[in-house]
C-alpha positions as CSV (number, residue, x, y, z in Angstrom):
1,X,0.0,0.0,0.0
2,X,1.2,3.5,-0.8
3,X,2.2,5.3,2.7
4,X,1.8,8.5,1.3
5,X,-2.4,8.7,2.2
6,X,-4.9,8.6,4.8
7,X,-8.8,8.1,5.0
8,X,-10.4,11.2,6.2
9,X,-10.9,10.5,10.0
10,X,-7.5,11.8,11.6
11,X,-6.8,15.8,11.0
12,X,-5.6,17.8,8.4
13,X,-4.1,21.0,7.0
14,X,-6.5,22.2,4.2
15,X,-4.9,23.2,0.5
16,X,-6.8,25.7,-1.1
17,X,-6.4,25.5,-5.0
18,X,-6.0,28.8,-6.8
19,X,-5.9,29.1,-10.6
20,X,-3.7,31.6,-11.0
21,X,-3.4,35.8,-9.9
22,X,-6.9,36.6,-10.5
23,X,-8.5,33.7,-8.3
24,X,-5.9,34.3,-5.9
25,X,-7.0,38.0,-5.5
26,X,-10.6,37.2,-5.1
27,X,-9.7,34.5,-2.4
28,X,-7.6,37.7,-0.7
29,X,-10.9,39.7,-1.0
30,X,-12.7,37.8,2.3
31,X,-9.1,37.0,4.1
32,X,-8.1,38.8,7.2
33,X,-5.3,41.4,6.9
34,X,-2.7,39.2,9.1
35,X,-3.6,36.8,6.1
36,X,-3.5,39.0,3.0
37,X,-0.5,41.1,4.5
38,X,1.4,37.7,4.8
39,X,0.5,36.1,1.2
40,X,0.9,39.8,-0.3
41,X,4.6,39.9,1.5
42,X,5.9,36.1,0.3
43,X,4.8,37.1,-3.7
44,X,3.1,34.2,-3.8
45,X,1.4,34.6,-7.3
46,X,-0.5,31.4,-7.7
47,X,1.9,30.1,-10.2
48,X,1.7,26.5,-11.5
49,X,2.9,24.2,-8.6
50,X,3.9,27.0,-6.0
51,X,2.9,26.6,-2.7
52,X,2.3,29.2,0.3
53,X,2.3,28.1,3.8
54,X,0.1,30.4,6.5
55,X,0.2,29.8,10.1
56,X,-2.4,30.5,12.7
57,X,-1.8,33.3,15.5
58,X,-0.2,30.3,17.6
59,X,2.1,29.7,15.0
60,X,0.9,26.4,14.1
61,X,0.7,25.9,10.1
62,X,-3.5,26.7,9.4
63,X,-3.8,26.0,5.4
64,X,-0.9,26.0,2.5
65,X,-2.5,27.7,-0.8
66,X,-1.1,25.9,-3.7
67,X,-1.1,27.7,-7.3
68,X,-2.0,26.1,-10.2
69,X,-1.4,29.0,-13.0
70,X,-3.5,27.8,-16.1
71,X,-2.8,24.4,-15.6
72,X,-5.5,21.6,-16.3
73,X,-5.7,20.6,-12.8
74,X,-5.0,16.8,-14.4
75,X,-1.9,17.4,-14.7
76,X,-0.6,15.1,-12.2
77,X,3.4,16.5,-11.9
78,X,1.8,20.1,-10.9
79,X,0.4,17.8,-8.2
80,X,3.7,16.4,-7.4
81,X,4.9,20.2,-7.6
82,X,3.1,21.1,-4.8
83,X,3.9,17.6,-2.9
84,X,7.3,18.8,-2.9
85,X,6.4,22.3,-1.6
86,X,5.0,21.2,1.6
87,X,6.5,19.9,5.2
88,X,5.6,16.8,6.7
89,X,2.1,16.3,8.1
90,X,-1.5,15.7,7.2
91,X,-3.4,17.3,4.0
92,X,-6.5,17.5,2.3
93,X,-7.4,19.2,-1.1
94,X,-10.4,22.0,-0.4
95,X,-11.1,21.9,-3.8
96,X,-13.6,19.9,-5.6
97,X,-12.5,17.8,-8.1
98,X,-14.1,15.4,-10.8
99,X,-13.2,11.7,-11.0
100,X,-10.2,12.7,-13.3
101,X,-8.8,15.5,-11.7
102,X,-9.1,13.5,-8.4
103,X,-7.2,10.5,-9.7
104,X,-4.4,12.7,-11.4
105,X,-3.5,15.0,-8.3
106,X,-3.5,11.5,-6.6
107,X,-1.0,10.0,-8.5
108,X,1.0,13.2,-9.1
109,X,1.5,13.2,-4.9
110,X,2.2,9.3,-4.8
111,X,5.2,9.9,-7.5
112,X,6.4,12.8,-5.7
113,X,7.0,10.3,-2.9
114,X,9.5,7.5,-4.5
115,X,12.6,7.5,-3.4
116,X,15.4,4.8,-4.0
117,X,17.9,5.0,-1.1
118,X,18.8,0.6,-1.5
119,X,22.6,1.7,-1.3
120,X,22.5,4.7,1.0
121,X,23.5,4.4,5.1
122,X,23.1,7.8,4.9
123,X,19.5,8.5,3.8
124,X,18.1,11.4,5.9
125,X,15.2,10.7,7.7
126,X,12.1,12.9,5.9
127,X,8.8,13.2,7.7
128,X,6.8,13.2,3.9
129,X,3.1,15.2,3.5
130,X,0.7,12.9,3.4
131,X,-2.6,13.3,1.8
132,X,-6.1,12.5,2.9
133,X,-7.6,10.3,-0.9
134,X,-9.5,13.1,-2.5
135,X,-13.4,12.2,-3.5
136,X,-14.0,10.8,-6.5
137,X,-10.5,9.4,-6.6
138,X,-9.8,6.1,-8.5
139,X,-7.7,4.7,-5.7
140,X,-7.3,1.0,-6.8
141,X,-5.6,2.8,-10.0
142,X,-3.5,5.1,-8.3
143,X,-2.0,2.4,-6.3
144,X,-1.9,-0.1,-8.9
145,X,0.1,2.1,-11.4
146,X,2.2,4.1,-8.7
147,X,3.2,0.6,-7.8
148,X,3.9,-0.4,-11.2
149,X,6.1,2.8,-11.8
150,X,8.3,2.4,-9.0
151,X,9.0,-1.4,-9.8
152,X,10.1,0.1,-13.3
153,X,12.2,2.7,-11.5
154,X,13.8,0.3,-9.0
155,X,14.5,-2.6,-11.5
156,X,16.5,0.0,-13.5
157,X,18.1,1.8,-10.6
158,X,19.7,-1.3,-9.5
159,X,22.9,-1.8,-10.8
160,X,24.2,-4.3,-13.2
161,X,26.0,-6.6,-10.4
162,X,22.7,-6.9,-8.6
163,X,20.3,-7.3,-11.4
164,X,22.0,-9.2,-14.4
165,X,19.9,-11.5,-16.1
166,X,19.4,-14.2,-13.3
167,X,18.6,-11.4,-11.1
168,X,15.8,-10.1,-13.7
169,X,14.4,-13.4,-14.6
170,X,13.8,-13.6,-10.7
171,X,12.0,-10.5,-10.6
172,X,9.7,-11.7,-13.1
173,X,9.1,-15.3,-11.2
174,X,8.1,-13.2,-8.6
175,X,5.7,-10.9,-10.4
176,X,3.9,-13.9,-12.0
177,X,3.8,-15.7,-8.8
178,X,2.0,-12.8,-7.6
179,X,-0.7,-13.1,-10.0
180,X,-1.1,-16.8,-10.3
181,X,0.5,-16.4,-13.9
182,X,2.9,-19.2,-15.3
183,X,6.6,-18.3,-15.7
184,X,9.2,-20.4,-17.4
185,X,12.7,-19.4,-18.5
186,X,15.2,-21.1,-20.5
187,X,18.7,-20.8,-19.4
188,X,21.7,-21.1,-21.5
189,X,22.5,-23.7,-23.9
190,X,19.1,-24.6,-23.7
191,X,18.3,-21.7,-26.1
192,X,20.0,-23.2,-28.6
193,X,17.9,-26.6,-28.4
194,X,15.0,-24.1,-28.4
195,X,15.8,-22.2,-30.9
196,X,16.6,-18.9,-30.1
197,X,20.2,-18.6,-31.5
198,X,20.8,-14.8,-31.7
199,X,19.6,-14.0,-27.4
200,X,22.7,-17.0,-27.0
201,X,24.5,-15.1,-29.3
202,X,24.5,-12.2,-27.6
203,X,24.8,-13.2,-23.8
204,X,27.1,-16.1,-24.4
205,X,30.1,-14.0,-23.5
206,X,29.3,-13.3,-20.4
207,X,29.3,-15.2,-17.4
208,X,25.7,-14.5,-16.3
209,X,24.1,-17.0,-18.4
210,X,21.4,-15.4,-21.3
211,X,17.9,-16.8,-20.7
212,X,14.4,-16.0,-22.4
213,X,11.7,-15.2,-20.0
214,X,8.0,-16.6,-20.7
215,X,4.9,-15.3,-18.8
216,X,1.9,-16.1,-19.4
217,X,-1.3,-15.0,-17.7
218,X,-5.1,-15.4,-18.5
219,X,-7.6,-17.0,-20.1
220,X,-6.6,-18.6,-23.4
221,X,-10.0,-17.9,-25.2
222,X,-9.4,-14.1,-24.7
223,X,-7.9,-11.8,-26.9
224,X,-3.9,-12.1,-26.9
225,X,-1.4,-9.3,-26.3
226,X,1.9,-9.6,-26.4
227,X,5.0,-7.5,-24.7
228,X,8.5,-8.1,-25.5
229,X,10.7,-6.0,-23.5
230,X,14.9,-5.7,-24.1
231,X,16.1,-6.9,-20.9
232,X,19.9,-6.0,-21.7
233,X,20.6,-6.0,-18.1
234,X,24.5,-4.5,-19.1
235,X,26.3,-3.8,-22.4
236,X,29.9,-3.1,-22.9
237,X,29.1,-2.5,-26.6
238,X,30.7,-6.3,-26.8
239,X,34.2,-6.1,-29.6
240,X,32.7,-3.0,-30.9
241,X,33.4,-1.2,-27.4
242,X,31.3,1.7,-26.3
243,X,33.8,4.6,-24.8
244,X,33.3,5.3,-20.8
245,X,30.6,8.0,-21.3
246,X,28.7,5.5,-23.4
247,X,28.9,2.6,-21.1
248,X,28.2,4.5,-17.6
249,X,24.4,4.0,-17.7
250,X,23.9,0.5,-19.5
251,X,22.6,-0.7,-16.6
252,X,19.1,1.0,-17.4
253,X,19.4,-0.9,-21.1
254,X,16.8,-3.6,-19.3
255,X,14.7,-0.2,-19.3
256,X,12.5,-2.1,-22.0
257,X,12.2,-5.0,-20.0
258,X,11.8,-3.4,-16.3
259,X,8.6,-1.4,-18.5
260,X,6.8,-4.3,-20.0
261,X,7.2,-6.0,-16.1
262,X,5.5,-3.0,-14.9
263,X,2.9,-2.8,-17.3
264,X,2.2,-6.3,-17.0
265,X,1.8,-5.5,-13.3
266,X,-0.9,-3.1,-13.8
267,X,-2.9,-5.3,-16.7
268,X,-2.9,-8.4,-14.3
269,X,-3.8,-6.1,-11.3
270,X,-7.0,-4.6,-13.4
271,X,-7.4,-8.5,-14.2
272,X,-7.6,-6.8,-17.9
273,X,-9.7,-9.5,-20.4
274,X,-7.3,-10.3,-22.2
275,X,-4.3,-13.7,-22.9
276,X,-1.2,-11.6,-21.5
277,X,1.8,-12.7,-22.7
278,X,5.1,-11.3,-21.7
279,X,8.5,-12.1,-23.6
280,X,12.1,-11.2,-22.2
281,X,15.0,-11.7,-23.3
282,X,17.7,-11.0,-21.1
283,X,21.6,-10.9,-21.4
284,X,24.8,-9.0,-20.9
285,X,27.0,-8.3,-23.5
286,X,29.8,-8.8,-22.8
287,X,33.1,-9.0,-24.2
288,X,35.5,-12.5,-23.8
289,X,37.2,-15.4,-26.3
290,X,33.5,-16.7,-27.8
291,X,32.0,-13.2,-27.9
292,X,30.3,-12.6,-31.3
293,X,32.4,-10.7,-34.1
294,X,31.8,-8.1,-36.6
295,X,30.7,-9.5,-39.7
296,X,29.2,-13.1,-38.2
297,X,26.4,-14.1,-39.7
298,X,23.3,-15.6,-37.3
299,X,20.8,-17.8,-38.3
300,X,17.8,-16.4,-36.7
301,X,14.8,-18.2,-34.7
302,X,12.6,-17.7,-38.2
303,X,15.3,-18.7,-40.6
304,X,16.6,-15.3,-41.6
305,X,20.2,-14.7,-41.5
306,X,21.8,-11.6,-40.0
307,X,25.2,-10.3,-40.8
308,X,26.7,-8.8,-37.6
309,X,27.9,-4.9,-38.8
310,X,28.0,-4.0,-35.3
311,X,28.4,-6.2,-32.1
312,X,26.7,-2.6,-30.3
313,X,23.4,-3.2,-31.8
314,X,22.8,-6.6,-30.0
315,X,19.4,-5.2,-28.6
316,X,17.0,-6.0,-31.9
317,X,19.1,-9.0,-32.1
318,X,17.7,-10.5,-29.0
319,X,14.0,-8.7,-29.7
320,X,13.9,-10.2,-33.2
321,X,13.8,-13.7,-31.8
322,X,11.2,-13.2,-28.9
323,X,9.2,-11.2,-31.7
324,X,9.4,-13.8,-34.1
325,X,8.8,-16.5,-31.3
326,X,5.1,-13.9,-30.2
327,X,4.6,-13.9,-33.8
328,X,4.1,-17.8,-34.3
329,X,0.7,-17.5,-31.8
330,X,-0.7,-14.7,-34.3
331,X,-1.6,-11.9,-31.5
332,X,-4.3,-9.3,-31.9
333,X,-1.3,-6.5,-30.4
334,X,2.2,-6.8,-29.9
335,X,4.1,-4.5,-28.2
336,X,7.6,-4.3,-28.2
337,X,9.8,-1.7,-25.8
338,X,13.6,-0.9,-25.5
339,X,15.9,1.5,-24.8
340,X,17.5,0.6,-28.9
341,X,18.8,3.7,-30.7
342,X,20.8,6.9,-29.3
343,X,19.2,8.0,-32.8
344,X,15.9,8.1,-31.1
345,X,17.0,10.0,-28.2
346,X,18.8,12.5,-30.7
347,X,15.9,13.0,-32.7
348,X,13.3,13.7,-29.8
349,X,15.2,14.1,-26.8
350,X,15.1,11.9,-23.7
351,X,11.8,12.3,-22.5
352,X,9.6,11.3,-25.9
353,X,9.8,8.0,-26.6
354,X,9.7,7.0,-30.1
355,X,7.0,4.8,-31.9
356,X,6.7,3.1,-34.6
357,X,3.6,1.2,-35.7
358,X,1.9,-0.6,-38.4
359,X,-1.1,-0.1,-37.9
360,X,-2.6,3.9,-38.2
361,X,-5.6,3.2,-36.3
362,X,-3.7,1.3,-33.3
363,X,-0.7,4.4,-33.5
364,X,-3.5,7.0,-33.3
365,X,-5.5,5.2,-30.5
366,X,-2.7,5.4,-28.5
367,X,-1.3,9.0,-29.0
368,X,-4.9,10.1,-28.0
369,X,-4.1,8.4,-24.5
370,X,-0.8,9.7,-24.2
371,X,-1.7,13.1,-24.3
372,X,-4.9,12.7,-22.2
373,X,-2.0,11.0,-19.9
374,X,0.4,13.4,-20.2
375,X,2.6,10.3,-21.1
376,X,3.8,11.6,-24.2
377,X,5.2,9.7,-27.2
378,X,5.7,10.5,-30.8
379,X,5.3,8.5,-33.9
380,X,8.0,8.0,-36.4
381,X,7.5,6.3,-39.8
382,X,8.7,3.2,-40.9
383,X,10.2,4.1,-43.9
384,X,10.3,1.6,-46.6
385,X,12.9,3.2,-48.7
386,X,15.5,2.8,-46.0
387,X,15.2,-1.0,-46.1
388,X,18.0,-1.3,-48.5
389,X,20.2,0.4,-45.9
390,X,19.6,-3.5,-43.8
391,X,20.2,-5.5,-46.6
392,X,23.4,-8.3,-45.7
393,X,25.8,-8.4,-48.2
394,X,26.2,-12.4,-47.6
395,X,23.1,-12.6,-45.5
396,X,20.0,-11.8,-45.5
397,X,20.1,-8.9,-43.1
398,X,23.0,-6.6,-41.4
399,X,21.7,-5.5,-37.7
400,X,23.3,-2.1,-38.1
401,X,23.2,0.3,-41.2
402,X,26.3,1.7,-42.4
403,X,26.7,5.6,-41.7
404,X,23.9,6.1,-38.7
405,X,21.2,7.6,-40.6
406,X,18.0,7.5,-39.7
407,X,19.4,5.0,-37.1
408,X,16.2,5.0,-35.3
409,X,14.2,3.9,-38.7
410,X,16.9,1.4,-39.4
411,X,16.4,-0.2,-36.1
412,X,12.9,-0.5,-36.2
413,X,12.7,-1.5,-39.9
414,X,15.0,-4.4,-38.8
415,X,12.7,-5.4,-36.3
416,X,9.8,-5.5,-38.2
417,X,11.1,-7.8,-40.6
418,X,10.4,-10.4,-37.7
419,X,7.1,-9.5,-37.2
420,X,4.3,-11.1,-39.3
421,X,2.4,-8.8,-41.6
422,X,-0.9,-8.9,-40.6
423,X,0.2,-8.7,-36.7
424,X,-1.0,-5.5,-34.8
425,X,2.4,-4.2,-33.5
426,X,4.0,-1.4,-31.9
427,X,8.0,-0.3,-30.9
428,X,8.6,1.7,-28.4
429,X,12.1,3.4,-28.5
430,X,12.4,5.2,-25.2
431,X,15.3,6.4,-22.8
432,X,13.9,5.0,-19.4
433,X,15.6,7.9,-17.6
434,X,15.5,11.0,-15.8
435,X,18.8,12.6,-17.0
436,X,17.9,15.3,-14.0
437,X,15.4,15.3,-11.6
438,X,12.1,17.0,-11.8
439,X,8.7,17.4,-9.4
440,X,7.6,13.4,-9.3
441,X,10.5,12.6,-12.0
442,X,14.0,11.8,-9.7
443,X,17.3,11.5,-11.5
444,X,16.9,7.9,-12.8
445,X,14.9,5.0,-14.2
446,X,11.6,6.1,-15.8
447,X,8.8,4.4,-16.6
448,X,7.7,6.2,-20.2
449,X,5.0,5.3,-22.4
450,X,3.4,2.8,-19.7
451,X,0.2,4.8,-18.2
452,X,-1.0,5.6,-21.8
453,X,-0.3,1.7,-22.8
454,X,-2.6,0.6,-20.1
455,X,-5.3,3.2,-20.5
456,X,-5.1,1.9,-24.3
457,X,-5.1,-1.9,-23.5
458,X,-8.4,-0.4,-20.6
459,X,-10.1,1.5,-23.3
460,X,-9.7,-1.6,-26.2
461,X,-10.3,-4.9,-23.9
462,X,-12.8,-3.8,-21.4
């Protein structure tokens, strides 16, 4: 349960919502002059997110006004905003809200309150505001998808020598386990005797054995969906070395995989009606005597062959066999995440994750929701002309285009050559982190894209 809120039956500080100068100068109008002098003297001007705190004549804090400029009052980080404005103690929005609102300024405060401190014998001790649920509030789904979010967060936060693949394939037992879902995993060699030669290819090197992650959850007569996440749990860049700068923050290159764990978390928790699947493939690449070369050719779970131009591009290498592997059940959506191409991150920055669909009416569904969520994404084509850009010279395909451009396209044109045509699917390229922290947004792992997938998979399958 989230520790961040009460039921209303133990006091509280009131928070009066003001929509900017001109609401805030009506509000002044019936005030007492010790209360106007004091708001009038702090410049509090109602701004989006700012917060005022007013004592009584005792000195005791007697109500915190909290601005909210011209913000739609869904905005959920304006909520976590003013989270971070206030001291520790008991609150309670004054202001009526609808069922949305409610929910958003809900899950903006339970944000505001994750913290990892795993590592830290020096964590300060931080008496957090806590918030009576406001009416109308979806409370289930706040706690459901606050609790999904910070499992993304944490699984990326931990480091790479506490969450390699073993690690992340534990992670996931436990998930299922917690939904009366089946989990298997195939280990090592065994891929090979099942036939996913390019995820052994690619973790082979290390000493953290590669495995492929299998849930499955739900009833099989109901409409299947399929995630694949990237659960790259550390790469070195393998022979084609990354420099230091590139390398400091593969441990977040399971970001696709810690994502579709959390999202599987919230459609199992909604009990969705739907035949979840969830596919991972997780590895390190790593560099050693039988790491993969530059210019090897794989033969592929579907039969393709793949020259290797670049052992740094190992991600749609290990995603092209769980995708082909989702693809031989035919499922009404598949949805693939990873953290794939610095191209993506170039060509949107880090906080829009990049998609690329098939299917118009599936890529439009779902940018409606991310705006409504303020979970933004942004579609990017899949370009047929660049195709000839993946073509092998003595295979089929290469897994890395020469020259970088369009490097995003490139990537996700490789991938969709293991995808069956007439499969629903959608890639999400995302960064999975906060480069710098922001009000309910540390420095860290980020769960992007996830809240606008769900209210998709709601809005389709329900």
């Amino acid at each position: 349960m989230l520790t961040n809120f009460i039921d209303d039956n133990q006091p509280s500080i009131p928070i009066v919502v003001l929509a900017g100068k001109e609401a805030l100068a009506f509000w002044l109008n019936d005030q007492s002059a010790r209360v106007k002098n004091w708001v009038l003297a702090t410049e509090f001007g109602a701004n989006t997110g700012s917060t005022c705190l007013i004592a009584s004549v005792s000195g005791n804090l007697q109500m915190v006004l909290a601005g909210t400029g011209e913000e739609d009052l869904s905005n959920l980080w304006m909520w976590s905003a003013i989270h971070n404005g206030l001291p520790g103690g008991n609150y309670r929005l004054d202001e009526c809200l609808n069922a949305e609102e409610a929910t958003q300024a809900a899950l903006g405060w339970a944000l505001a309150g994750y913290r990892f401190e795993r590592y830290s014998n020096n964590a300060l001790e931080k008496s957090e505001p806590i918030l009576v649920w406001p009416e109308k509030c979806d409370c289930e789904h706040v706690t459901v998808t606050a609790q999904a979010t910070f499992l993304v967060r944490d699984l990326i936060n931990t480091p790479a020598n506490d969450m390699g693949p073993k690690q992340l394939a534990d992670c996931a037992q436990t998930l299922a386990k917690n939904y009366s879902a089946e989990c298997s995993v195939i280990v090592g060699e065994d891929l090979l005797e099942a036939n996913y030669p390019a995820i052994h290819t690619v973790g082979r090197a290390s000493v953290n054995a590669p495995r492929l992650i299998d849930i499955l959850w739900g009833i099989d007569s109901n409409p299947k969906v399929t995630l694949v996440g990237k659960g790259v749990c550390f790469d070195t860049g393998g022979l084609d070395l990354k420099q230091t700068s590139g390398m400091k923050l593969m441990k977040k290159d399971m970001g696709g995989a810690a994502h579709v764990l959390g999202l599987a978390s919230m459609i199992m928790a909604a009990e969705l009606p739907i035949r979840l699947r969830v596919l991972v493939p997780a590895v390190e690449n790593s560099v050693s005597g039988n790491a993969m070369r530059p210019l090897d050719v794989i033969t592929m779970r579907d039969g393709q062959t793949v020259e290797i131009g670049n052992t740094d591009a190992e991600g749609r290498l290990v995603l092209a066999d769980a995708l082909s592997a989702a693809c031989e059940e035919d499922p009404q959506m598949l949805i693939d995440m990873a953290t794939l191409t610095g191209a993506a991150r170039v060509a949107l920055g880090t906080d829009m994750p990049a998609l690329f669909c098939n299917n118009d009416a599936f890529a439009s569904d779902f940018e409606v929701h991310a705006k409504i969520q303020n979970d933004p994404i942004w579609r990017m084509p899949l370009w047929k002309p660049y195709k000839n850009m993946i073509e092998g010279k003595i295979a089929d395909l290469n897994n890395a285009a020469d020259g970088g451009y369009g490097g995003a396209i490139t990537a996700a044109l490789f991938l969709e050559a293991f995808v069956g045509r007439d499969v629903n699917w959608a890639h999400l390229d995302l960064m999975a982190w906060n480069t710098a922290p922001r009000p309910g947004r540390p420095e860290g792992g980020e769960a992007m894209s996830m809240r606008a997938l769900f209210a998709l998979l709601k809005e389709r399958f329900v």
